[in-house]
C-alpha positions in Angstrom: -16.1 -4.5 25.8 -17.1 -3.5 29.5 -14.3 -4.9 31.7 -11.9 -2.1 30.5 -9.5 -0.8 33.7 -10.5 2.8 32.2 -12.4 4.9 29.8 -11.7 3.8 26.1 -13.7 5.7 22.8 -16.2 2.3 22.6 -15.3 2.3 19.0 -11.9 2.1 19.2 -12.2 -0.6 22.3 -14.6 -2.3 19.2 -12.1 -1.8 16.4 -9.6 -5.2 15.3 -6.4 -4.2 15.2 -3.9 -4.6 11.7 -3.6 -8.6 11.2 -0.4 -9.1 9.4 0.4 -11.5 7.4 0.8 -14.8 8.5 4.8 -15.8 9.5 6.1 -19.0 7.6 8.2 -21.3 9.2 11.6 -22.6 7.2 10.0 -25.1 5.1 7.1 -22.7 4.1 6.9 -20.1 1.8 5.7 -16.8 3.2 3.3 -15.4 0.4 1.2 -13.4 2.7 2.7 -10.0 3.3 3.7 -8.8 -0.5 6.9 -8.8 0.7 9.8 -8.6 -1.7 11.4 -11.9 -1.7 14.9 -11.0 -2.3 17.9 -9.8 -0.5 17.9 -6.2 0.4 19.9 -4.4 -2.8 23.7 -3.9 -2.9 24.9 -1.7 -0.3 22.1 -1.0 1.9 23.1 -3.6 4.4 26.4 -2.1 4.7 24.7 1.3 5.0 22.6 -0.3 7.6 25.8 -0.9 9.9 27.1 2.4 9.3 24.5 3.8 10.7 25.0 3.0 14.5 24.9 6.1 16.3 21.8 4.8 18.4 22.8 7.0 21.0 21.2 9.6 19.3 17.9 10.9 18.0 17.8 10.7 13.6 17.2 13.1 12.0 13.4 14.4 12.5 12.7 15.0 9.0 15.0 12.6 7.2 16.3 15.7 5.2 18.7 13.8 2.9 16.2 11.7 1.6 13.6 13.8 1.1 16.1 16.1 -1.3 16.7 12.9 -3.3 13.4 12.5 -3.3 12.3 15.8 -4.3 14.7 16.2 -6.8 13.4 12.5 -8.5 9.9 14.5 -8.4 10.9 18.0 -9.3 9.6 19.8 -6.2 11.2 21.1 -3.4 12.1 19.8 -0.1 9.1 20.8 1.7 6.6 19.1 -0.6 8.1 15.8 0.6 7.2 14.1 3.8 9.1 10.9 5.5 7.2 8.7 8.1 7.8 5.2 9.3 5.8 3.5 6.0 2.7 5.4 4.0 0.5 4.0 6.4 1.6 6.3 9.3 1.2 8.8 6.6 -2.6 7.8 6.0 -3.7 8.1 9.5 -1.8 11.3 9.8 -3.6 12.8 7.0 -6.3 11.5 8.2 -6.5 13.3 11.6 -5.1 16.4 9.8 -8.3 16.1 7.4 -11.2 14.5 9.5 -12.6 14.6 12.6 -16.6 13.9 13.9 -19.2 14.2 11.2 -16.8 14.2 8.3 -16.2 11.7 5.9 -13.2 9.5 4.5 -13.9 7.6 1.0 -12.3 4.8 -0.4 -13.0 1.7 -2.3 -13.8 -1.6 -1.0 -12.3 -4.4 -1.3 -9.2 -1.7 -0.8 -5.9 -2.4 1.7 -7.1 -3.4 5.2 -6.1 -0.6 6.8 -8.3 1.6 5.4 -11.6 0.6 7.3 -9.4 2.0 10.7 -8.4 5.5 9.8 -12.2 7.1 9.9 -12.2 5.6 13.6 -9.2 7.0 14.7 -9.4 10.1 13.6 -13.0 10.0 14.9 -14.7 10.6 11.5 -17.0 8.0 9.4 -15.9 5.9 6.9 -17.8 5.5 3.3 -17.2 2.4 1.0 -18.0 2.0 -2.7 -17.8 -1.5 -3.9 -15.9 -2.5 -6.6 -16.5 -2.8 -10.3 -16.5 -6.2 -11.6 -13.2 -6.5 -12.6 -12.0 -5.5 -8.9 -10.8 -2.1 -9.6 -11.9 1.5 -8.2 -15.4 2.3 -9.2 -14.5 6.1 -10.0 -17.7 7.4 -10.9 -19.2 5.3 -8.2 -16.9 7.3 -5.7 -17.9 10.4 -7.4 -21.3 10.2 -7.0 -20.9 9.3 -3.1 -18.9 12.9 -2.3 -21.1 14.6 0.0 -20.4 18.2 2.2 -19.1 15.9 4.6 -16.4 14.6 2.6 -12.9 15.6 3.6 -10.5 12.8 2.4 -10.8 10.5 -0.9 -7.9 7.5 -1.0 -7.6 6.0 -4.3 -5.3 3.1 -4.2 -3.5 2.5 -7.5 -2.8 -0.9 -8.0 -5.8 -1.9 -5.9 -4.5 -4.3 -2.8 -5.4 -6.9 -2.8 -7.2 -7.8 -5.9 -4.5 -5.7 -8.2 -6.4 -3.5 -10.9 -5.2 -0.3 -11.5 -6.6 2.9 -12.0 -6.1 4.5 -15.6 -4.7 8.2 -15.9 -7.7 8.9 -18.1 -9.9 7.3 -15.4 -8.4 9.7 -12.3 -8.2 12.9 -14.2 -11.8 12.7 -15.0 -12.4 11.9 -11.5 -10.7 14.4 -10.3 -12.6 17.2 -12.1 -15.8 15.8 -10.1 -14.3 15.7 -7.0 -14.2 19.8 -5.1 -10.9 21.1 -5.0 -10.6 21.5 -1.3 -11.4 17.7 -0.6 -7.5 16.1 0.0 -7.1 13.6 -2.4 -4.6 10.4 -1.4 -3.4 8.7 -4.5 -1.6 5.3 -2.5 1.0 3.9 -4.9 2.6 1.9 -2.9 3.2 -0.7 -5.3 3.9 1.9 -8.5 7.4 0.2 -8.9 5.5 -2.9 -10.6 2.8 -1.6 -13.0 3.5 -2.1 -16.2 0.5 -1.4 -18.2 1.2 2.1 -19.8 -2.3 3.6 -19.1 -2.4 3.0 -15.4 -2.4 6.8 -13.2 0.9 7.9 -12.5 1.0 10.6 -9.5 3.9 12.2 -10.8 2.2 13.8 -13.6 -0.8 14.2 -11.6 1.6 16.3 -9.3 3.3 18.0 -12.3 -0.2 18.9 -13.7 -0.9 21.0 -11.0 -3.8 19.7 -8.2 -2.8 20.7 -4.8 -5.5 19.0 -3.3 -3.6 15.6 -4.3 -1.2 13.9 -2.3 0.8 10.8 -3.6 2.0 8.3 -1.4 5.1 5.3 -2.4 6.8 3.3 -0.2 10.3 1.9 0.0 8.6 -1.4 2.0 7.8 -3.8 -1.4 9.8 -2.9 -4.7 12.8 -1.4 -2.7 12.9 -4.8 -0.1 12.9 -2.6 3.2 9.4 -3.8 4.7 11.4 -4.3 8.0 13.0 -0.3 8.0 9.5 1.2 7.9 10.1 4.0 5.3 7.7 6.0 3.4 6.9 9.1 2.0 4.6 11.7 0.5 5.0 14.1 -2.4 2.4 16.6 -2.3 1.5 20.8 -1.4 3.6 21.3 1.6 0.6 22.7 3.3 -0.8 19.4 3.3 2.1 17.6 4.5 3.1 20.2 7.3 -0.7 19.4 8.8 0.2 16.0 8.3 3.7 15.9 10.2 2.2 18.0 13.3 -0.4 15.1 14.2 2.8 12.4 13.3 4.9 10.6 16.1 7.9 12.3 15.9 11.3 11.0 15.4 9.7 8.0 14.0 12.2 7.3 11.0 15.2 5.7 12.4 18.7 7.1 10.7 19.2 3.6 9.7 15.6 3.6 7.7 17.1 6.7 6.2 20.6 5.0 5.0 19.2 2.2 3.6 16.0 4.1 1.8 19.1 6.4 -0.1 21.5 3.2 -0.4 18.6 1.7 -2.1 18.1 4.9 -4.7 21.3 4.1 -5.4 21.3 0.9 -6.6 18.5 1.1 -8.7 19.5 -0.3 -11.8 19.4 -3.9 -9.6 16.3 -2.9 -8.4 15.1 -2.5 -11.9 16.3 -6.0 -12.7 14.3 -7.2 -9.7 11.1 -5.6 -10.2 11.0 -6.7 -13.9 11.9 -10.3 -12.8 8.7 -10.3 -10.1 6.5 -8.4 -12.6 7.0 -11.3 -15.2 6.8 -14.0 -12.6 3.5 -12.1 -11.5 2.2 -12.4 -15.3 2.9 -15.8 -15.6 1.6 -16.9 -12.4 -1.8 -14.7 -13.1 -1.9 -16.9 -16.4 -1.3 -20.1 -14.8 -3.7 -19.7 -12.7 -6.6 -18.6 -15.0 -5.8 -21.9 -16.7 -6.6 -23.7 -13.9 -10.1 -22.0 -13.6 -9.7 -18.8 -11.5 -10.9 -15.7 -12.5 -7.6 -13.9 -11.7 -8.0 -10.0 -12.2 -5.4 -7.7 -14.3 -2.6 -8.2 -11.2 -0.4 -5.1 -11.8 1.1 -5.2 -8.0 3.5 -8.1 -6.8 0.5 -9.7 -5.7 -2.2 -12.0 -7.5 -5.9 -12.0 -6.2 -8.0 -15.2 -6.1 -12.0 -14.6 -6.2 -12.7 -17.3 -3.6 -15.4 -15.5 -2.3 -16.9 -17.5 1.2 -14.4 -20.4 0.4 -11.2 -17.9 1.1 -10.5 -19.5 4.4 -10.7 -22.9 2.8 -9.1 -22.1 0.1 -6.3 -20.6 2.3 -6.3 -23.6 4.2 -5.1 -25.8 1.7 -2.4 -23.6 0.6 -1.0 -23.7 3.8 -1.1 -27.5 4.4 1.1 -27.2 1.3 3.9 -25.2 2.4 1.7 -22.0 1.2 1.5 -19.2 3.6 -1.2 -16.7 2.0 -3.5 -14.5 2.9 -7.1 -14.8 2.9 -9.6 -12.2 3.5 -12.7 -14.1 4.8 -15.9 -13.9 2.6 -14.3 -12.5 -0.5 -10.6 -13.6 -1.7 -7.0 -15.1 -0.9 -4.0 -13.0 -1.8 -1.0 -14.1 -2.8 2.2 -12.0 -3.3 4.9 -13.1 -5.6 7.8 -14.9 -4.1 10.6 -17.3 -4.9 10.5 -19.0 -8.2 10.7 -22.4 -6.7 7.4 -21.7 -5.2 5.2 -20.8 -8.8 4.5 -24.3 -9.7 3.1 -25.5 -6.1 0.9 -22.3 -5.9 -0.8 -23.5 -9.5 -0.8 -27.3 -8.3 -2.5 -26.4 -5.0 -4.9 -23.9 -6.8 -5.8 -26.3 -9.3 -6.6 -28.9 -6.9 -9.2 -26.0 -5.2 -10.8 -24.3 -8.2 -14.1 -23.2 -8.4 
C-alpha cells in the first residue's frame, strides 16, 4: 500500500484485519460466530440495567470478578487478569513476550487471530500443521522451539476444526518445552468438552508451571459475546506484564455485572451447555452419515474438511438460510445453534458432500 496519508509499519498496512462472522438476517440462521444461541442466563440482564452509572469509569481491574474467579481456581487475586475477551489478552501477552527477532508458535489451522499477534507485536510467527485428525501436532511444535521462541499458544478445543488436546499429550509437551518460554493454554471453549482425557488448565495450574497461562472466556458457554469479558489465570508476574501493555479501563462495569450474574446461575448454564454439547454430537454424526469426514468436535462448533470447495460449500449453506463460516482453501465451520436448524444443516451438507 503506497497511497497512505502517513508512515504505517508496511506489515501492518499489509495485514487483513479480524473478519467476523458473517450477520444473518431474520429468516437466516447465524452459524458463523460460535455464538451461544440462547438467551443470556437468569439475571444477567437485570444486572445489566443495574449497572448504569456510565458517568463513570469501571472498575480498572474488575476486582469482584476476579475474586470469584480466583476463588473457583484456588489462587489469589493477582493471578487473575480481566480484559475485554481472551483475545485482548493474547495480543497483550504477546507484546509483553515478543518483539523483533523472537518467535510466537501455534498450530495451524488454529483461531484466526492468531496469524496477527506476531505482527503486532513486531515478532515472527511459526506454524506447525496439523495432525490428520485436525488437532495440535505437539511433538511437531516441540521440535520447532528454537532460542527465538518466546510464546507457545496451544488452543484446546482447536477452533475451528474442534480436536482437543489430551492432558497426557500437554504435560509431556510441556517437559520439552524451556521453562522460561510463556505458555498460552486458550480454552475458550472448555465449558463444552466432554471427553474426560482432554487438558484441563486447572490442574495444569494446580501442578505448578509458572510459565503457563490459561485463558477462558465468558463470550460462548456463558452467552456474553456482546459484553466482551475474559480472563487469565496464571503467575501474576505474567499477567502484571500483560495488563501494562493493555488498554486500560477496557472492561465495562456492565461486562463485570453480567460475567458475576452469569457465575451465578450456573446450574442453567450447565443445562445449556449439556443441551449444545449433545446437539453438537448428534450433528457431528449426522453429518459423517452423509459423507463428511467430521473431526472429534469437542467445542460448540463442527468442522467440515471442504478443503478448496469451502467457499462453495459455504455458498450453498447460505442460499439455504445457513450463515457459516468458511475459511477459503481448507474448511467451513459451523457452530451449534437452534434446534430447528440441525436438520437443514445435514440436508444442505448432504446435497454438497464430497
Amino acid at each position: 500500500m503506497t497511497d497512505l496519508p502517513v508512515r504505517i509499519r508496511p506489515e501492518i498496512a499489509a495485514l487483513p484485519a479480524y473478519r467476523q462472522g458473517k450477520q444473518a438476517g431474520a429468516d437466516a440462521f447465524k452459524l458463523s460466530s460460535n455464538e451461544n444461541p440462547f438467551d443470556p442466563l437468569p439475571g444477567v440482564v437485570e444486572a445489566v440495567q443495574r449497572a448504569h452509572g456510565f458517568n463513570r469509569y469501571p472498575d480498572a481491574t474488575a476486582s469482584r470478578l476476579r475474586a470469584r474467579l480466583a476463588e473457583r481456581f484456588g489462587v489469589t487475586d493477582d493471578h487473575v487478569h480481566i480484559a475485554a475477551g481472551s483475545v485482548s489478552i493474547l495480543f497483550q501477552l504477546a507484546q509483553a513476550t515478543s518483539g523483533h527477532g523472537d518467535e510466537i508458535l501455534f498450530s495451524w489451522r488454529s483461531f484466526e487471530a492468531y496469524p496477527s499477534l506476531p505482527v503486532v507485536a513486531g515478532a515472527h510467527g511459526v506454524t506447525v500443521p496439523n495432525d490428520a485428525a485436525g488437532g495440535h501436532d505437539l511433538d511437531a511444535m516441540a521440535d520447532a522451539v528454537t532460542d527465538r521462541t518466546r510464546m507457545i499458544i496451544v488452543c484446546s478445543p482447536n477452533n475451528p476444526t474442534g480436536p482437543i488436546v489430551t492432558q497426557e499429550g500437554f504435560d509431556a509437551f510441556l517437559t520439552r518445552v524451556p521453562a522460561d518460554i510463556l505458555v498460552v493454554l486458550d480454552e475458550a471453549y472448555a465449558e463444552f468438552v466432554t471427553d474426560p482425557a482432554a487438558v484441563d488448565g486447572a490442574r495444569v495450574l494446580a501442578a505448578g508451571h509458572p510459565n503457563v497461562v490459561v485463558l477462558r472466556t465468558f463470550s460462548k458457554a456463558y452467552g456474553l459475546a456482546g459484553l466482551r469479558v475474559g480472563y487469565a489465570v496464571g503467575d501474576p508476574r505474567i499477567l502484571g506484564a500483560a495488563r501494562s501493555t493493555g488498554i486500560p479501563l477496557s472492561v465495562t462495569a456492565a461486562a463485570e455485572e453480567a460475567a458475576l450474574a452469569s457465575l451465578d446461575a450456573e446450574d442453567e448454564l450447565k443445562v445449556r451447555v449439556a443441551e449444545l454439547a449433545t446437539r453438537r454430537d448428534e450433528l457431528a454424526t449426522r453429518l459423517r452419515g452423509a459423507g463428511w469426514d467430521v473431526p472429534l468436535a469437542q467445542g460448540n462448533f463442527v468442522w467440515l474438511p471442504a478443503g478448496d470447495r469451502a467457499l462453495e460449500v459455504a455458498a450453498a449453506f447460505e442460499e439455504a438460510g445457513l450463515i457459516v463460516r468458511p475459511f477459503a482453501g481448507d474448511g467451513v465451520r459451523i457452530s451449534i445453534g437452534e434446534a430447528e436448524s440441525v436438520d437443514r444443516i445435514v440436508e444442505v451438507a448432504a446435497r454438497v458432500a464430497p
